[in-house]
ZATIKE-726030 format. One record per atom (N, C-alpha, C): residue number from 1; residue in one letter; x, z, y; chain; atom name. Coordinates in Angstrom, 2 decimals, always signed. Example, Ala and Ser with C-alpha at 12.3 -4.5 7.8 and 13.67 -1.06 7.14 Angstrom:
BEGIN
1  A  +13.19  +7.80  -5.69  A  N .
1  A  +12.30  +7.80  -4.50  A  CA .
1  A  +13.20  +7.80  -3.30  A  C .
2  S  +12.85  +7.08  -2.25  A  N .
2  S  +13.67  +7.14  -1.06  A  CA .
2  S  +12.90  +7.87  +0.03  A  C .
# end
This chain:
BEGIN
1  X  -12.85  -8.22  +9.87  A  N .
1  X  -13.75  -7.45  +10.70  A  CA .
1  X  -13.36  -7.69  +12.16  A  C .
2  X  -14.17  -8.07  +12.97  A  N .
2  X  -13.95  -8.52  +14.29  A  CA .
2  X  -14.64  -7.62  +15.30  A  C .
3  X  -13.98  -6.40  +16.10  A  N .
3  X  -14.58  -5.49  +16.48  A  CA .
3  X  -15.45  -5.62  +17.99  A  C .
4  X  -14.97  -7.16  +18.49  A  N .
4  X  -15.92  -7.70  +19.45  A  CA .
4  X  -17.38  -8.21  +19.25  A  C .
5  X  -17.50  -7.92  +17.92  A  N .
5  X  -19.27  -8.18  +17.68  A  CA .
5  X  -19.93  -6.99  +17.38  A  C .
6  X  -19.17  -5.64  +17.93  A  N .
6  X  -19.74  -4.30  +17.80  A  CA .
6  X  -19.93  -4.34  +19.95  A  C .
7  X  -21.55  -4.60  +20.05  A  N .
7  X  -21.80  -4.83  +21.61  A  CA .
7  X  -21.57  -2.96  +22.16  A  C .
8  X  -22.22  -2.30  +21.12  A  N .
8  X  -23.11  -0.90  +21.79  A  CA .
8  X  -22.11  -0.11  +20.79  A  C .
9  X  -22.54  +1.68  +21.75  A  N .
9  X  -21.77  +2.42  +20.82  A  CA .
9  X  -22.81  +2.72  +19.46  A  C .
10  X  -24.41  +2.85  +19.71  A  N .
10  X  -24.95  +3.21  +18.83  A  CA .
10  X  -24.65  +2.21  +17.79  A  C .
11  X  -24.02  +0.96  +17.58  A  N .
11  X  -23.74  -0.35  +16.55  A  CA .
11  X  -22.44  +0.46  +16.02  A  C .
12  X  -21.91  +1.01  +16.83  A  N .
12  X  -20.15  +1.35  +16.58  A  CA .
12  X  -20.80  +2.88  +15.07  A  C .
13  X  -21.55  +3.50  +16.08  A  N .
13  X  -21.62  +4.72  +15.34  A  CA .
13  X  -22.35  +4.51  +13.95  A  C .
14  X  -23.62  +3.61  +13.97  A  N .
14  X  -23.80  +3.34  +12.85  A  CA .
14  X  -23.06  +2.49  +11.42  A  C .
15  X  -21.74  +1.93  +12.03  A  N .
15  X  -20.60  +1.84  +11.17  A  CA .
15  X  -19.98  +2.78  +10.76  A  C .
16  X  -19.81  +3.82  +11.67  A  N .
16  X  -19.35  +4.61  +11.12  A  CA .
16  X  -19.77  +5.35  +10.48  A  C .
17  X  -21.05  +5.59  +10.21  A  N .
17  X  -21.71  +6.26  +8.90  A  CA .
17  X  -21.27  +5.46  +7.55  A  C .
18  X  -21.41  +4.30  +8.23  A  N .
18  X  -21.27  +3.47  +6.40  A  CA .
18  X  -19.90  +3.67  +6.02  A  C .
19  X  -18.92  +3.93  +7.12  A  N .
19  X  -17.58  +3.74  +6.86  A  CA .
19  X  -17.21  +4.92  +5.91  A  C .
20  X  -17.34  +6.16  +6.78  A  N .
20  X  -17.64  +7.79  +5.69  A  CA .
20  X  -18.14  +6.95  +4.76  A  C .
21  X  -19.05  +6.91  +4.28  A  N .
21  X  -19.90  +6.61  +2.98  A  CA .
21  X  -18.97  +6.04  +2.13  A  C .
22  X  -18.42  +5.10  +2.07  A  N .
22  X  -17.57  +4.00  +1.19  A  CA .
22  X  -16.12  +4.45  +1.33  A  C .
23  X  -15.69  +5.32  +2.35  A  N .
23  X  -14.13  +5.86  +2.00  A  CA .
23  X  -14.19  +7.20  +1.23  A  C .
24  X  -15.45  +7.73  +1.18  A  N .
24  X  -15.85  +8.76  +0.33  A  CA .
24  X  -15.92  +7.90  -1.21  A  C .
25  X  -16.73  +7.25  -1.44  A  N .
25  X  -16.92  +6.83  -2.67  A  CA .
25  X  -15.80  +6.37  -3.07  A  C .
26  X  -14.53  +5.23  -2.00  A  N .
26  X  -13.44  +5.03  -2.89  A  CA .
26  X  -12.68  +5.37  -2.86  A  C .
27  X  -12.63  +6.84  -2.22  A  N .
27  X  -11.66  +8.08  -2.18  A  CA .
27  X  -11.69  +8.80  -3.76  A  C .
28  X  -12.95  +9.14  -4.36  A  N .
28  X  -13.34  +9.68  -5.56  A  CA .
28  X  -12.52  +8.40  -6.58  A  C .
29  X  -12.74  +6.86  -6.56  A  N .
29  X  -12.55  +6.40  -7.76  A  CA .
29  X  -10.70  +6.51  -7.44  A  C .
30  X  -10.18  +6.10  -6.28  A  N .
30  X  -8.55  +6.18  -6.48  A  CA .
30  X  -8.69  +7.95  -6.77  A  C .
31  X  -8.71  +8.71  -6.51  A  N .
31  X  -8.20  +9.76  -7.43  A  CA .
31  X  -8.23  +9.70  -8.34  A  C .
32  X  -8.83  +9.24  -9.49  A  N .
32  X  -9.28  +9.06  -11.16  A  CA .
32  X  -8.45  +8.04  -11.42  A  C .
33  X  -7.32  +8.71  -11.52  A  N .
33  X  -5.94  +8.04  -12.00  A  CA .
33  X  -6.16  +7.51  -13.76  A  C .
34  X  -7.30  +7.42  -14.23  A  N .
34  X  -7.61  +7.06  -15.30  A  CA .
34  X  -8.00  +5.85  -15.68  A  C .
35  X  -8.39  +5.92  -14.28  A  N .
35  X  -9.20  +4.18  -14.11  A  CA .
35  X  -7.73  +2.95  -13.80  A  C .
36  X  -8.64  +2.19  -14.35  A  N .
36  X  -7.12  +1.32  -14.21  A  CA .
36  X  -6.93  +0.56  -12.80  A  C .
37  X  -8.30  +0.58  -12.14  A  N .
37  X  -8.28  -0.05  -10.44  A  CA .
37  X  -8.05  +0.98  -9.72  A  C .
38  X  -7.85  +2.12  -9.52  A  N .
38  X  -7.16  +3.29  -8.93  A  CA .
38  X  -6.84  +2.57  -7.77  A  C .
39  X  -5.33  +1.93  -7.95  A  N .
39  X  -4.32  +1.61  -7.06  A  CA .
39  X  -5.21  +0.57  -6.37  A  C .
40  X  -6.29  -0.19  -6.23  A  N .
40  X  -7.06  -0.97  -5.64  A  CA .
40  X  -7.97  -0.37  -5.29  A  C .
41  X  -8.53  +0.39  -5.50  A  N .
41  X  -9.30  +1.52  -4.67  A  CA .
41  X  -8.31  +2.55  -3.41  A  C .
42  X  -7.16  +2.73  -3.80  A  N .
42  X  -6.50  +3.43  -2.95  A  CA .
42  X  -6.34  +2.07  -1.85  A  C .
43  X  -6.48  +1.29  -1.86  A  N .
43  X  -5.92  +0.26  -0.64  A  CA .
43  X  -7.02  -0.05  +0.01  A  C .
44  X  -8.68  +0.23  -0.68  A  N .
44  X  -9.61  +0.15  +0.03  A  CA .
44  X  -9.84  +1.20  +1.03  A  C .
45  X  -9.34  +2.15  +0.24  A  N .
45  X  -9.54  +3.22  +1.48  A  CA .
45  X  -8.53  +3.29  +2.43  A  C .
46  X  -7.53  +2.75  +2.17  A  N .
46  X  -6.24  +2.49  +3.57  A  CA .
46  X  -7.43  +1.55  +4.53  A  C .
47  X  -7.35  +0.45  +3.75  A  N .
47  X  -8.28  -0.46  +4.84  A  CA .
47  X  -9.33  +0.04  +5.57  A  C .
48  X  -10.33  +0.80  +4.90  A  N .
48  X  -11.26  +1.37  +5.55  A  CA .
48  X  -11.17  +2.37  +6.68  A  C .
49  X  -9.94  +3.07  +6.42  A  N .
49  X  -9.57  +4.00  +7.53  A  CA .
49  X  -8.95  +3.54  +8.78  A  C .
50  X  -8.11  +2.16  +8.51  A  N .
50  X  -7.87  +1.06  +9.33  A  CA .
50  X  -9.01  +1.04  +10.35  A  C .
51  X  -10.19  +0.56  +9.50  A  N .
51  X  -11.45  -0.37  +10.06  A  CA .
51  X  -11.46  +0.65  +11.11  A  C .
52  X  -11.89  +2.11  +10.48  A  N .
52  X  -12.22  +2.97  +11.58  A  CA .
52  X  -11.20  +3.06  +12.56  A  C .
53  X  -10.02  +3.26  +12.60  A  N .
53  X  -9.82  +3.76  +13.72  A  CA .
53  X  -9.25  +2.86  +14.57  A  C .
54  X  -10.03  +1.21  +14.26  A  N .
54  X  -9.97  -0.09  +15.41  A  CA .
54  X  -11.04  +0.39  +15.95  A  C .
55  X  -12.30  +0.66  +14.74  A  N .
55  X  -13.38  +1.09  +15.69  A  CA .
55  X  -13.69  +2.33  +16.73  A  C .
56  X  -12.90  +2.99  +16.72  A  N .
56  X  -12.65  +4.00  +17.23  A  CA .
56  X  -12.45  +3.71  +18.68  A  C .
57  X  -11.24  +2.81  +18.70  A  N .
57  X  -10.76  +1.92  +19.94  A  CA .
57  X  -11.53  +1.38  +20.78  A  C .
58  X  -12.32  +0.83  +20.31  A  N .
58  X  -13.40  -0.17  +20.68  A  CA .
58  X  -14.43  +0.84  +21.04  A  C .
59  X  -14.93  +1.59  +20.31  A  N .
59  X  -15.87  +2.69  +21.05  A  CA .
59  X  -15.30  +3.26  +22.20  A  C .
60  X  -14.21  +3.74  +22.40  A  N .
60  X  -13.93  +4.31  +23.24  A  CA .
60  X  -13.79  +3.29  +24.84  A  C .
61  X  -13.59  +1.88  +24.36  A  N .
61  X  -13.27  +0.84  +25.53  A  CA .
61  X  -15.06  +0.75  +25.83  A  C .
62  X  -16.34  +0.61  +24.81  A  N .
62  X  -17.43  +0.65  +25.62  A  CA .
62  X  -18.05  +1.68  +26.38  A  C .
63  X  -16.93  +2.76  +26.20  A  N .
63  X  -17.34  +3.61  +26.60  A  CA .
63  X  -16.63  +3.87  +28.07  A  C .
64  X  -16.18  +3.43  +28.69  A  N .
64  X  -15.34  +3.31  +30.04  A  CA .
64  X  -16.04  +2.75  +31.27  A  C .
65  X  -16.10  +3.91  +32.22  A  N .
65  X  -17.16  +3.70  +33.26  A  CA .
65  X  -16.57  +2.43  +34.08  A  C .
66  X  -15.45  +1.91  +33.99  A  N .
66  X  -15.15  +0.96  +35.07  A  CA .
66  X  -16.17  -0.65  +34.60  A  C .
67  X  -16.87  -0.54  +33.02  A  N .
67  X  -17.55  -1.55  +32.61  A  CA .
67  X  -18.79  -0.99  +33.59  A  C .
68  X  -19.33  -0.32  +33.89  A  N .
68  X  -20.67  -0.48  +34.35  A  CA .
68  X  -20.54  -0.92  +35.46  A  C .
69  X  -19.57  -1.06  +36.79  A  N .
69  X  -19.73  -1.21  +37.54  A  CA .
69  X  -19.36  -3.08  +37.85  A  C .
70  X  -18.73  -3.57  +36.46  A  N .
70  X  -18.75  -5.16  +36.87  A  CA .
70  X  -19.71  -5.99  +36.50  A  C .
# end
């Protein structure tokens, strides 16, 4: 994931809907310690929480008034 092809915040924010969405869903299957991909679902959601809070970063850098003025 390369967070320099997120131009706008509205691009940033609409990741981050999908991001909720899919750390929700593979939040539910790693708890269900029944399943035998558990432990691979638990690393998706490490990653995913990763993703977010690069994107987080990155929202916050397009969001910095010293860009409008160059």
């Amino acid at each position: 994931m390369d967070p320099k092809k997120f131009t706008t915040t509205a691009q940033v924010d609409q990741r981050f809907v999908w991001l909720d969405k899919e750390i929700e869903i593979a939040g539910r299957k790693a708890a269900d310690m029944l399943d035998p991909k558990h432990e691979k679902h638990a690393n998706r959601v490490r990653n995913l929480r990763h993703e977010k809070s690069v994107l987080e970063k990155r929202r916050m850098f397009l969001q910095t008034p010293e860009l409008a003025f160059k």
